[in-house]
N, C-alpha and C positions, 0 to 999 in steps of 0.2 A: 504494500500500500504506500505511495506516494504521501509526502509530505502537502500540503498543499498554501501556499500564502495568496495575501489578498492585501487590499492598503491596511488593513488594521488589525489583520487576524492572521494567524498562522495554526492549521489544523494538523494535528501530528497522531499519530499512532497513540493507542494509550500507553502507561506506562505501570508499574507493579505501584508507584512511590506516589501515584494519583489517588487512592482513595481515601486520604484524608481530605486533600481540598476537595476531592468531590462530595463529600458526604459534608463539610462546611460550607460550603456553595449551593450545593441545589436537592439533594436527595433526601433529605434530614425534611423540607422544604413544603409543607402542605400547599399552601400557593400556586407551587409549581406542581407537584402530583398531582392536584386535581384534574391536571390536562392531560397524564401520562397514563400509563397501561397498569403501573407500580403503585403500590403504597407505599408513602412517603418510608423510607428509611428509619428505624430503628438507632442504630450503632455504625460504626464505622466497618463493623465487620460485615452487615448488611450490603455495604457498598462493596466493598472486597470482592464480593460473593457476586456481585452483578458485577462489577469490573473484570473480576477474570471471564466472564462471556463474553463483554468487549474487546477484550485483548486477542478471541480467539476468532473474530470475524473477518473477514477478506476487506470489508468498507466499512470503517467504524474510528470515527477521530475524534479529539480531545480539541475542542475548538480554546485557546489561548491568544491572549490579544499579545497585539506583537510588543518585545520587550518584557515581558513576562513569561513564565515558564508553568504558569499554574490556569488548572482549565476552571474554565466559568461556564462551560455548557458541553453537547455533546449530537454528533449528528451521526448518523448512518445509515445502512440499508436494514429494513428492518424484515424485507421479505417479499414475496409476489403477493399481490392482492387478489381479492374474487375476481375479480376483473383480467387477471394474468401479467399486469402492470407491477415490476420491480416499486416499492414504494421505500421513498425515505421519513424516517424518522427523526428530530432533531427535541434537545429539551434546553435550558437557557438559566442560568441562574438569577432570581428575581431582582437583583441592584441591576441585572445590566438590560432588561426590558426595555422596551422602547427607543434604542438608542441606534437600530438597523445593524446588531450585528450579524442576527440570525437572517436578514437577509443577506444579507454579505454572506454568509457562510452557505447558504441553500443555493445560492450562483453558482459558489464555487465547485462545491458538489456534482451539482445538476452540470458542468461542464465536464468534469473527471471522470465522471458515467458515462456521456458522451464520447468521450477520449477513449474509454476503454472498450467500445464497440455497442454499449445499451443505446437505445432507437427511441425508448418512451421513458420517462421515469414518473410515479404517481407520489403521489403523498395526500395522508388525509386527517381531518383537525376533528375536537369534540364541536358541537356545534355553538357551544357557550363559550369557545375562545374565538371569536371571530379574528383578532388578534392575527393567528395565527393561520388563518386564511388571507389576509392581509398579505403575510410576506408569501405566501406561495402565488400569490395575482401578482404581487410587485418582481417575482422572481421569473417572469411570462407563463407560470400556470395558468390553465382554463381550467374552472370546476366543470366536472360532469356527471356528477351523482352523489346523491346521499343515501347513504344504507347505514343498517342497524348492526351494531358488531356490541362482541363484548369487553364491558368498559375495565376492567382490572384485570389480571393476569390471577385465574385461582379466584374468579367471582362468577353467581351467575347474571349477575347486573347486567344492563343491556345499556348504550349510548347507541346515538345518532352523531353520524362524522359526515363529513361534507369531504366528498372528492375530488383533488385534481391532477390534472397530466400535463407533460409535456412531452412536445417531441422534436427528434433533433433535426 
């Protein structure tokens, strides 16, 4: 997996020495869980335990702003969808919201996938974070569906996500 920088960001591979700031960053983070598949993190061994699944994916980065070496958020491939569309996944530590890094980061992305021979890439948001449909439209996403999936990972809870794609 490629490195990848941007004007303000540099997404790296994870690392073993990342799950303390992750777990002081975002994961610990109701805020932020409430938008994710996860329940907010427990302990930092919590994060551990979901880090080393990050460490073992083909596309999976530790988004760090440039000049710092500690990550504030986290993007990658998270799977094909119903739909058969590769989707990405990204989460965002709540200080750094609103500030466009995560679109910054879903460009970069969504170019790397491109580079490496993917044709479409999807991603999809809960419907209560429009937020984060926002940066998938600013990133040249078209939404094209909303369907009902399950909202936590080990729930039978049901959300409503809104879908988009692009292609290359």
């Amino acid at each position: 997996m490629n490195t990848l920088y941007t004007e303000r960001l540099v997404l790296r591979p994870f690392r073993e020495s990342d799950a303390a700031a992750m777990y002081r960053n975002w994961t610990w983070d109701e805020r932020v869980a409430r938008y994710c598949r996860w329940y907010p993190h427990k302990s930092v061994e919590d994060t551990q335990a979901y880090l080393s699944i990050c460490m073992k994916e083909e596309y999976c980065w530790a988004i760090t702003l440039k000049g710092t070496n500690e990550p504030v958020g986290s993007i990658d491939l998270v799977g094909v969808n119903s739909f058969g569309i590769p989707e990405i996944g990204y989460v965002l530590a709540h200080d750094y919201w609103g500030r466009g890094i995560m679109t910054e980061a879903v460009k970069a992305v969504i170019g790397e996938l491109f580079a490496n021979g993917f044709e479409v890439v999807g991603a999809c948001h809960a419907v209560g974070n429009p937020a984060s449909g926002r940066v998938m439209e600013k990133c040249g996403m078209k939404y094209f569906a909303t369907v009902t999936m399950q909202k936590k990972f080990g729930s039978d809870e049901k959300c409503e996500v809104r879908c988009y794609r692009i292609y290359k």
